[in-house]
Backbone as a ProteinNet text record, in pm:
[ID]
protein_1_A
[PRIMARY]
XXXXXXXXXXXXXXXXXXXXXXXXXXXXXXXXXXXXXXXXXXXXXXXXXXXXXXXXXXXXXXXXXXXXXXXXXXXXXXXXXXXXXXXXXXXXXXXXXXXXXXXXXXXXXXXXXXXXXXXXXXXXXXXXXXXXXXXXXXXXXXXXXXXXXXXXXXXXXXXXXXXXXXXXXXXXXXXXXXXXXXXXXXXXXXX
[TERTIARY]
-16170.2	-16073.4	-16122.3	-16212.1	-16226.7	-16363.3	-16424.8	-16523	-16430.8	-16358.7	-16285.7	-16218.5	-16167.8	-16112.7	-16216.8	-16337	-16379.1	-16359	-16397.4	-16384.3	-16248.7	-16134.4	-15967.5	-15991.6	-16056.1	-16011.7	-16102.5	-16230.4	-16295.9	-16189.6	-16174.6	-16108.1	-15971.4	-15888.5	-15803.1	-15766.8	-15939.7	-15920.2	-16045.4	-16091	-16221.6	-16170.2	-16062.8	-15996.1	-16014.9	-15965.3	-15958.9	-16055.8	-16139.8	-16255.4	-16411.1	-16373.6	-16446.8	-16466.4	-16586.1	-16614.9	-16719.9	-16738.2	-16812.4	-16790.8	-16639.1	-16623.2	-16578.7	-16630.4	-16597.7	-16719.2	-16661.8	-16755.4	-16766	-16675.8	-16652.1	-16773.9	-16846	-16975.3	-17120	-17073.4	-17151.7	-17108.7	-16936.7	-16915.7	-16950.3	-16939.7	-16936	-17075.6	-17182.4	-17320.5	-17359.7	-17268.2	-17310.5	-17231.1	-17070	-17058.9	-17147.6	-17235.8	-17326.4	-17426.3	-17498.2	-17601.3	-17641.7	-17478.4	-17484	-17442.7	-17418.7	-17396.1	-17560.7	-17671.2	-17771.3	-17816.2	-17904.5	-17999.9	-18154	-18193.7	-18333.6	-18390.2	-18450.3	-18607.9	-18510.2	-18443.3	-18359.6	-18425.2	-18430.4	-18414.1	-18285.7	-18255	-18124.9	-18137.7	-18130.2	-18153.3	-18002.8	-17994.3	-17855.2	-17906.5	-17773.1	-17748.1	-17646.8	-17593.9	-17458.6	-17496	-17484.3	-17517.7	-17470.7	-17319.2	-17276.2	-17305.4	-17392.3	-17445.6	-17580.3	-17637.5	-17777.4	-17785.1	-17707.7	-17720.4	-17619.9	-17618.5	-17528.5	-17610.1	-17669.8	-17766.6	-17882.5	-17944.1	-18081.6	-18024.1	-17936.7	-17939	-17905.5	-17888.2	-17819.6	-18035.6	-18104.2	-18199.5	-18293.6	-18307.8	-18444.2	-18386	-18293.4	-18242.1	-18185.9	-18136.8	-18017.8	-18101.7	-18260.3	-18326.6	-18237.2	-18123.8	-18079.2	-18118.8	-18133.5	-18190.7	-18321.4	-18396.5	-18547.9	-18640	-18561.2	-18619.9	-18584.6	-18470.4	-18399	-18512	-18565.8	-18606.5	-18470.9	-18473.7	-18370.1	-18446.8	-18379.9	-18474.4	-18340.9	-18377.9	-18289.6	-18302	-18250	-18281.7	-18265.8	-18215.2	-18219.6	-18344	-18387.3	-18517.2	-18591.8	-18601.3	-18712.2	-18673.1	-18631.2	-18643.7	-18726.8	-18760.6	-18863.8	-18964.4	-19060.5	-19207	-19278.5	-19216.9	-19251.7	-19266.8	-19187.2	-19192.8	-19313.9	-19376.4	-19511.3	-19625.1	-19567.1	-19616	-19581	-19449.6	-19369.2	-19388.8	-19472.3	-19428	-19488.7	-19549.5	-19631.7	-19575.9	-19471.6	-19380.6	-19288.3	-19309	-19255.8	-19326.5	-19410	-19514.4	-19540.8	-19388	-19323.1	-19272.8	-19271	-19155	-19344.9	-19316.7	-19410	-19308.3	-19395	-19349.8	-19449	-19361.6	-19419.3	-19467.1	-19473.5	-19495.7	-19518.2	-19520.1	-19489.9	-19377.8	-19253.4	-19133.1	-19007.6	-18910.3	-18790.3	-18707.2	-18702.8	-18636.8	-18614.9	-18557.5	-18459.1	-18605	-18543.1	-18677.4	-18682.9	-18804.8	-18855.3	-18811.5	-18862.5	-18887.9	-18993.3	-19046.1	-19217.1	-19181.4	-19103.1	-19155.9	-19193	-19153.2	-19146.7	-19285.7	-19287.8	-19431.9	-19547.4	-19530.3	-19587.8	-19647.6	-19585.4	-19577.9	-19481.3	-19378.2	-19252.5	-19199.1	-19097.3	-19028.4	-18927.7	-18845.3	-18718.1	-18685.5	-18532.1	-18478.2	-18492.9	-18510	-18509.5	-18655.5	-18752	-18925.9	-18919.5	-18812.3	-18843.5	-18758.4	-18722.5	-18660.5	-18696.7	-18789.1	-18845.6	-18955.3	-19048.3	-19168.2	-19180.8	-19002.5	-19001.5	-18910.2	-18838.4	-18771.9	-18855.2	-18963.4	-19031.7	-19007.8	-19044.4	-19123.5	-18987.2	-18857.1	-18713.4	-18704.5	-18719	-18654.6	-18506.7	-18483.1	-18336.9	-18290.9	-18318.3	-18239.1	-18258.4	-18212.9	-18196	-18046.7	-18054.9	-17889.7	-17866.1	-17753	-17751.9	-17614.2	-17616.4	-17482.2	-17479.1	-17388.1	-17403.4	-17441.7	-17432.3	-17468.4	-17589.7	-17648.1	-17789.6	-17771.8	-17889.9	-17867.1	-17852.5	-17967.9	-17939.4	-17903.4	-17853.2	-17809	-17960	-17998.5	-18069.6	-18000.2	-18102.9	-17992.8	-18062	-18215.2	-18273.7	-18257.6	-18183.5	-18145.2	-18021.9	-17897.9	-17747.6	-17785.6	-17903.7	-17950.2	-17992.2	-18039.4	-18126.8	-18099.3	-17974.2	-17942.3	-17774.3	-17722.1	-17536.4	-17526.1	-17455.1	-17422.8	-17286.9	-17337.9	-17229.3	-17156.6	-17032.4	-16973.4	-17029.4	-17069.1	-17108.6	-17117.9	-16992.2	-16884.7	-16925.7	-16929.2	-16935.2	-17048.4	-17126.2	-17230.5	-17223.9	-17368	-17349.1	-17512.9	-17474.4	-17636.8	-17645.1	-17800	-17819.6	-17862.1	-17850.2	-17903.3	-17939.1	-18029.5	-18062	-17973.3	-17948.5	-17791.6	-17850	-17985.7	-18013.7	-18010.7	-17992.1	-17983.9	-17819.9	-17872.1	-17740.5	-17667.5	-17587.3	-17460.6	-17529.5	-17617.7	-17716.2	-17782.8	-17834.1	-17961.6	-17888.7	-17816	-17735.8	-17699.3	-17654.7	-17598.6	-17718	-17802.3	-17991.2	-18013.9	-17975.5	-17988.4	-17980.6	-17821.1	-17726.2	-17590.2	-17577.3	-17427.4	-17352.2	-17271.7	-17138.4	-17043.6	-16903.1	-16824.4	-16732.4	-16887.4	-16749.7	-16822.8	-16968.2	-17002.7	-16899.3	-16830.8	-16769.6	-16612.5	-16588.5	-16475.9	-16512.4	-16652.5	-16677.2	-16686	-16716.4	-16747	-16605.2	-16491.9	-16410.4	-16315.2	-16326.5	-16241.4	-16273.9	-16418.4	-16445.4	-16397.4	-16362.6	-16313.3	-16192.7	-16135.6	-15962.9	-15963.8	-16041.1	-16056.8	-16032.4	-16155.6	-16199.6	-16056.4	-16033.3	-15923.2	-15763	-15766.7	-15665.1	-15633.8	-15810.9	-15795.2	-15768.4	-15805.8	-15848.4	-15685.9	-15586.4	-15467.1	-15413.2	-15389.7	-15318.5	-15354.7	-15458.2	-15496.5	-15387
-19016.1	-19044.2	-18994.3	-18906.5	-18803.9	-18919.2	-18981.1	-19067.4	-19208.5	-19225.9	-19398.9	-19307	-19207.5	-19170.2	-19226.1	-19213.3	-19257.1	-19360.5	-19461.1	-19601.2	-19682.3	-19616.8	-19637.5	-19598.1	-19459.3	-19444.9	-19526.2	-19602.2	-19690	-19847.7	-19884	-20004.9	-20011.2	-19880.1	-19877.8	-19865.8	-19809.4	-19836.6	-19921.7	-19990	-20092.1	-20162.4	-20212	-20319.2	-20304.4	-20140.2	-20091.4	-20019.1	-20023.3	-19944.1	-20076.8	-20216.1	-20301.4	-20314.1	-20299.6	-20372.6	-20489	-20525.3	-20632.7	-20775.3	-20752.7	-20868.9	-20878.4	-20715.9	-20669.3	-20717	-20805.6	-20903.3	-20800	-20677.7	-20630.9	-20621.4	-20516.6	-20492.1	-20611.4	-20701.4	-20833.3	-20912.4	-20956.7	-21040.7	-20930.9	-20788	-20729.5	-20772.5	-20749.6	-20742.4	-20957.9	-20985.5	-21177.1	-21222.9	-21150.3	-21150.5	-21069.5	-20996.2	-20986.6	-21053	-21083	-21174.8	-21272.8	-21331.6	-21501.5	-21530.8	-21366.7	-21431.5	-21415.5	-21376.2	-21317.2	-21432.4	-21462.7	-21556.5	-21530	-21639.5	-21699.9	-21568.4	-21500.3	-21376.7	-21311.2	-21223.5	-21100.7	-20971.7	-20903.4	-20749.3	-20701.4	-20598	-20550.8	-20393.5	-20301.8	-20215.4	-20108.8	-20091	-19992.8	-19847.2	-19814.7	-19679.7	-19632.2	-19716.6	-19648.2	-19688.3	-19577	-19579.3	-19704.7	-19771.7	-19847.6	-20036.2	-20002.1	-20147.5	-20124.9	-20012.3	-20037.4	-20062.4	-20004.8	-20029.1	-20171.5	-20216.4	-20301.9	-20455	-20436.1	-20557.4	-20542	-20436.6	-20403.7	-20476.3	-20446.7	-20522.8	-20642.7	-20690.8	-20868.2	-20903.7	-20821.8	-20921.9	-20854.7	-20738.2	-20735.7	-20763.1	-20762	-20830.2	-20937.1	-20991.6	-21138	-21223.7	-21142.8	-21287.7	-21287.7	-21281.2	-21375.6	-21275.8	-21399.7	-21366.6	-21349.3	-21333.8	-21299.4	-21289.5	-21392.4	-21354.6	-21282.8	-21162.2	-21102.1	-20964.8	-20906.8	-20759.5	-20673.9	-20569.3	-20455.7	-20335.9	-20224.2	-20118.4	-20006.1	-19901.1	-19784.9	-19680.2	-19651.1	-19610.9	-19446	-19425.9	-19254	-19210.9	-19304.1	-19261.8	-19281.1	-19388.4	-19342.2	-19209.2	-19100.2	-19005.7	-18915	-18938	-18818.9	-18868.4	-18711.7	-18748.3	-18791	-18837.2	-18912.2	-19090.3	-19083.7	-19228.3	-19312.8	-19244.4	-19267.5	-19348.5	-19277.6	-19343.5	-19452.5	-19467.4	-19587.5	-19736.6	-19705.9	-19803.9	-19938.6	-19917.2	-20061.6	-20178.3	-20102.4	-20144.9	-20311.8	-20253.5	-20344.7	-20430.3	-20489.8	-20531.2	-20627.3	-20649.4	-20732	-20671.1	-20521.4	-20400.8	-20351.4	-20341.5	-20220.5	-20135.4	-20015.2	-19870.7	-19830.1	-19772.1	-19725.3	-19578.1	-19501.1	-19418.5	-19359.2	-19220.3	-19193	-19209.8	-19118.3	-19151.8	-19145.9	-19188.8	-19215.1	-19050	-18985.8	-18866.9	-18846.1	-18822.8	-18737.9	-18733.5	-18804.2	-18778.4	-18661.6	-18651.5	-18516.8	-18359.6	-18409.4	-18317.4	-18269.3	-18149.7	-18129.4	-18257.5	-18288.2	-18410.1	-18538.6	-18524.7	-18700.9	-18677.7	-18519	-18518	-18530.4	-18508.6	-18502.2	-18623.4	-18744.8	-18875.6	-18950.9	-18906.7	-18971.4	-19040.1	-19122.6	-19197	-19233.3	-19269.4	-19300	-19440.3	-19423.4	-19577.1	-19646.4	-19643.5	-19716.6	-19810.1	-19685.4	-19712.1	-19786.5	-19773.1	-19854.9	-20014.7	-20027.1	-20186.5	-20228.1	-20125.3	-20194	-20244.7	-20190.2	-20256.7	-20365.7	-20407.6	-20511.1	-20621.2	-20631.8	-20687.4	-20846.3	-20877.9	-21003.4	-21071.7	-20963.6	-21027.7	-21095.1	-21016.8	-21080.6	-21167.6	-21171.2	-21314.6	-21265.5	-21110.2	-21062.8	-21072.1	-21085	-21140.5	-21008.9	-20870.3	-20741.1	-20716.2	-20629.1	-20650.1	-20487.1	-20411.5	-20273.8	-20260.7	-20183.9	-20146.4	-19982	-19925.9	-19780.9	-19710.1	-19566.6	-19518.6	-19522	-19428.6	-19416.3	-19249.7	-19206	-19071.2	-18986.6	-18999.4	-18926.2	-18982.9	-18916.2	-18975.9	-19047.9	-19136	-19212.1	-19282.8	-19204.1	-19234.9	-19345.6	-19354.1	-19504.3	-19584.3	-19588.5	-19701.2	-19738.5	-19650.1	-19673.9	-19742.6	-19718.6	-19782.5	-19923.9	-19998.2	-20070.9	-20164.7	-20119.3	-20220.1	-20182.3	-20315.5	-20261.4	-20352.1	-20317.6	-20380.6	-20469.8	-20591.7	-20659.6	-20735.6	-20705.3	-20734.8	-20888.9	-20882.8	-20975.3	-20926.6	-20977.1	-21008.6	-20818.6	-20778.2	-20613.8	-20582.7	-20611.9	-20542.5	-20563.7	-20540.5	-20523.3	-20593.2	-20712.6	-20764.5	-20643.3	-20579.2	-20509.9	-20656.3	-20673.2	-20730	-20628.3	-20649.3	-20637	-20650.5	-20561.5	-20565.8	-20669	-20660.5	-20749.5	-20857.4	-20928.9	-21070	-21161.8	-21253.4	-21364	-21401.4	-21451.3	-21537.8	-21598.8	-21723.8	-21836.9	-21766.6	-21646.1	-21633.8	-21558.9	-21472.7	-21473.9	-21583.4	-21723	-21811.5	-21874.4	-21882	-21926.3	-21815.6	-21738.8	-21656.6	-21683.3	-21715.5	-21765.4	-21649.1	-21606.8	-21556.1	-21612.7	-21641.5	-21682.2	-21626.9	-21622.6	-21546.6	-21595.3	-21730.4	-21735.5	-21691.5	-21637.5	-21546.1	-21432.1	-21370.7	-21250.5	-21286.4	-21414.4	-21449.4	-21510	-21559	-21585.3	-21462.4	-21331.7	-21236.3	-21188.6	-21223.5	-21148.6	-21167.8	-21337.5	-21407.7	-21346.2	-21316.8	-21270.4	-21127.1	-21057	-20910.1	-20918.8	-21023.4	-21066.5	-21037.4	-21168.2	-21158.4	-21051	-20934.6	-20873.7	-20739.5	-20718.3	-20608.9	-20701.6	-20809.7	-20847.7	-20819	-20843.4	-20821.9	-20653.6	-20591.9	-20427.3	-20403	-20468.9	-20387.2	-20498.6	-20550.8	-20621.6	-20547.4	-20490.8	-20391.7	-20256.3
-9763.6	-9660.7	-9524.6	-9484.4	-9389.7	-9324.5	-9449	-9369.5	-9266.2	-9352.9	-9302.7	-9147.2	-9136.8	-9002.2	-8908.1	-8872.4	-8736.1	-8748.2	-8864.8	-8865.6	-8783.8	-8859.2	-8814.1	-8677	-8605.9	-8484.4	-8374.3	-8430.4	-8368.5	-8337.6	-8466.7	-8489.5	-8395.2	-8355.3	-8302.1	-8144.6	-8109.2	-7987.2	-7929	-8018.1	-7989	-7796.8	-7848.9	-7810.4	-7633.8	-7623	-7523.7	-7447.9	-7527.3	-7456.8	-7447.3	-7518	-7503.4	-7358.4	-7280	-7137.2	-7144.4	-7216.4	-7233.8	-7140.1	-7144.5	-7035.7	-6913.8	-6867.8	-6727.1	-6623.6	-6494.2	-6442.2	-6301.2	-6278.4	-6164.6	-6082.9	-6103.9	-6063.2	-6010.3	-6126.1	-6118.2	-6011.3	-5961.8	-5888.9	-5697.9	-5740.1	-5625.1	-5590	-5645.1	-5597.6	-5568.4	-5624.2	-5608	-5458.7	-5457.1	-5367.2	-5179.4	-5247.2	-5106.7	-5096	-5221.4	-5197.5	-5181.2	-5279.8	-5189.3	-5065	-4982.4	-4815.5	-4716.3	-4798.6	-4735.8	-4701.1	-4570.3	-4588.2	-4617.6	-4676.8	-4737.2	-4689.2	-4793.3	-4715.1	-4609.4	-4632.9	-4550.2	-4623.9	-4530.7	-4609.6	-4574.1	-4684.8	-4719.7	-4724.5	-4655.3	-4644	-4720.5	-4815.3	-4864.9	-4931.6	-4849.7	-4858.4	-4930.1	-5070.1	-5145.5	-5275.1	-5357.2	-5494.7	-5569.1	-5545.4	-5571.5	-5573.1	-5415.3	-5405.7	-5473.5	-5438.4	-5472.9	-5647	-5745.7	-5877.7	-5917.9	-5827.7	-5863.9	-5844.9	-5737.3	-5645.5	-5739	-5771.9	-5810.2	-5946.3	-6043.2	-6150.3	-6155.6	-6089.7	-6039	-5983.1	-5933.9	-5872.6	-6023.7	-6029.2	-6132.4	-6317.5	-6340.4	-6483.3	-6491.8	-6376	-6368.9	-6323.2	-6280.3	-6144.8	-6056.5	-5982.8	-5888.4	-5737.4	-5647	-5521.7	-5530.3	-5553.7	-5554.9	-5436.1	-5349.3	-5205.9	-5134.5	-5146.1	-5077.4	-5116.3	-5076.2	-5026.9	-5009.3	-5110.1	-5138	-5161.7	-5032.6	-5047.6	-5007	-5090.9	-5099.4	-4957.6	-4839.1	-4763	-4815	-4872.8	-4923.6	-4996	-5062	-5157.6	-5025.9	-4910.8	-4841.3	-4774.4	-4747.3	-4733.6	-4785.2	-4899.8	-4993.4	-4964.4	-4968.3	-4938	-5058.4	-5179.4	-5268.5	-5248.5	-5160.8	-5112.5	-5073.6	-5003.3	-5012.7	-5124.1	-5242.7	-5389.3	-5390.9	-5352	-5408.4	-5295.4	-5200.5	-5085.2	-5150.7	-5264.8	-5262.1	-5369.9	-5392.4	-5467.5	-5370.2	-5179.9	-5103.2	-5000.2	-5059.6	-4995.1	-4859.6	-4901.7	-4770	-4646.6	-4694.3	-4566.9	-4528.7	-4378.7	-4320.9	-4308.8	-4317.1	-4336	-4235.7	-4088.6	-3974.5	-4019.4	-4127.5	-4147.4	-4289.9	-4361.9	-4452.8	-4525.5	-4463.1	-4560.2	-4392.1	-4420	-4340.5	-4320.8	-4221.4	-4166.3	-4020.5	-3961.9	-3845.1	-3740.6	-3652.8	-3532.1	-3436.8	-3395.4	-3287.1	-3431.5	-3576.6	-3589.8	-3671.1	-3732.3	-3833	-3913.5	-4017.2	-4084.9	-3990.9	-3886	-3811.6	-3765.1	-3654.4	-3634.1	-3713.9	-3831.7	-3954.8	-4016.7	-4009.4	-4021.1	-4076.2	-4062.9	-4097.8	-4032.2	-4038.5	-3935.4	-3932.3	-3799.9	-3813.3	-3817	-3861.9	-3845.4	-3741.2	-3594	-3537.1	-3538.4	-3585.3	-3588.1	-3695.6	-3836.8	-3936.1	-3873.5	-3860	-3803.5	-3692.3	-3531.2	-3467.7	-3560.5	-3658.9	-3722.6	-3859.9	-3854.8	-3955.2	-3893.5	-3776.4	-3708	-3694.1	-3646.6	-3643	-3779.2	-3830.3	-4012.6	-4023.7	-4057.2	-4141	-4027.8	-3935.9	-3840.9	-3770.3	-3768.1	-3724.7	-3855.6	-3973.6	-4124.9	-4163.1	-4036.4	-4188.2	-4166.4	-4291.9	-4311.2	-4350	-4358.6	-4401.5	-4470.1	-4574.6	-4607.1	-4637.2	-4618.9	-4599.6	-4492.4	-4491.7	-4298.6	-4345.8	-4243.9	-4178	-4274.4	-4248	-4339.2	-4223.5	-4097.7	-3959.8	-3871.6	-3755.6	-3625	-3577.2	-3537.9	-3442.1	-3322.2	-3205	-3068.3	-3035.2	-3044.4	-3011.5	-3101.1	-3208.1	-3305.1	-3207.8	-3194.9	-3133.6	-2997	-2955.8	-2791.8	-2798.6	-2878.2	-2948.7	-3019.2	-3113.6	-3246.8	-3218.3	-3288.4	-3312.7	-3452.2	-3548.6	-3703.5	-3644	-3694.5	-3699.5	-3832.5	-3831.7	-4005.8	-4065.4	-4132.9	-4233.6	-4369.9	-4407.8	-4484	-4564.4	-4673.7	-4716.9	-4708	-4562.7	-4559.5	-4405.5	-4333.6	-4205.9	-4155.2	-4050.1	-3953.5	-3880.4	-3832.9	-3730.5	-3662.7	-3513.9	-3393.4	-3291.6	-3273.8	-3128.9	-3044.2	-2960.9	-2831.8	-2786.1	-2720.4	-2628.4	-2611.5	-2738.7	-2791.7	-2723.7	-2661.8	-2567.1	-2695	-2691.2	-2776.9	-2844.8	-2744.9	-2750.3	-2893.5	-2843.4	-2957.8	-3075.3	-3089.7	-3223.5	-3326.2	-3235	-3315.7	-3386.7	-3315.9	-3357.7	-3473.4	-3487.3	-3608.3	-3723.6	-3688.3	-3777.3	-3793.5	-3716.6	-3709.5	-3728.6	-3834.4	-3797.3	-3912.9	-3839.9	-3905.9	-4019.6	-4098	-4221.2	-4341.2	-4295.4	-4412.3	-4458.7	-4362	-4331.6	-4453.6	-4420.4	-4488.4	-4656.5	-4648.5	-4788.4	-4907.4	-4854.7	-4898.3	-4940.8	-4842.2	-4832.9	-4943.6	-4982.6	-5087.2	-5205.6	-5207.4	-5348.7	-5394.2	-5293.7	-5272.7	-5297.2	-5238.8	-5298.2	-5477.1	-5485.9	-5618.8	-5729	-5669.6	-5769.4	-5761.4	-5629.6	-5595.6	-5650.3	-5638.1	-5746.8	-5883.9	-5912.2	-6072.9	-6137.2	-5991.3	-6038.2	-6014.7	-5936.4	-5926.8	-6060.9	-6078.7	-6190.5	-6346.4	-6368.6	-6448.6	-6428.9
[MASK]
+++++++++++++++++++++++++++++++++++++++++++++++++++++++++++++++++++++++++++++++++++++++++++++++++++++++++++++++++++++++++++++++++++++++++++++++++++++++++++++++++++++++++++++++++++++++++++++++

């Protein structure tokens, strides 16, 4: 009798502890990537997108042209090892840290140095979700995030109306993203 107990207490709460057909995570990470365009880099900074996107592009395939890179891991001076992993990102330096200080002098670099030296390559197509890890005042001088849809375009301030829309700005990525967020925050309060 003492064996059949786990069995009964499996069988009894199978039901409820099944996630097998929980899509949450999946529709969050489809909903950002089907707003990216063609060859963007995606620069995130939240545990949440990054394990969420990373398993949607390296187990699901989907997106494959999208470049996804963890801006916290570039912080470690391990990073270094890992750069060749992105063969598409220049890396103005060793690893990503706080400017004017021993690591930067050192060969590290900041955010603004990492997106002035990949800015041509994406075509303006980088995208960020999550903060920055440090303050960068020549990033805030330089670049402003604009909402697209749960993530964020950096542009160039300097850029006219004219040349944003040549980008491809427009604000119904912002709303395509947003439906799917309906969605999923529907399903999470109806639970």
């Amino acid at each position: 009798a003492i064996l059949c107990l786990p069995l009964f207490a499996h069988k009894q709460n199978y039901s409820i502890s099944d996630q097998s057909d929980t899509m949450h995570f999946r529709n969050y990470a489809l909903s950002i990537l089907d707003t990216l365009p063609m060859n963007s880099l995606f620069i995130i900074n939240y545990d949440q997108q990054w394990t969420s996107i990373r398993y949607m592009q390296e187990c699901e395939g989907v997106r494959p042209d999208i470049t996804s890179v963890n801006l916290s891991m570039m912080s470690y001076l391990w990073w270094e090892s890992k750069r060749f992993l992105y063969d598409k990102i220049v890396f103005p330096g060793t690893h990503y840290t706080r400017g004017n200080t021993i690591p930067w002098i050192n060969g590290g670099f900041t955010f603004s140095e990492f997106i002035n030296a990949n800015v041509n390559q994406y075509n303006e197509n980088i995208f960020i979700g999550g903060k920055l890890n440090y303050d960068d005042p020549q990033y805030d001088e330089k670049y402003e995030e604009i909402p697209h849809g749960l993530v964020r375009r950096i542009v160039n301030r300097s850029l006219s109306n004219e040349e944003r829309s040549k980008i491809g700005y427009s604000e119904h990525y912002r709303l395509d993203s947003l439906a799917w967020w309906r969605v999923v925050s529907g399903y999470l309060s109806a639970n």
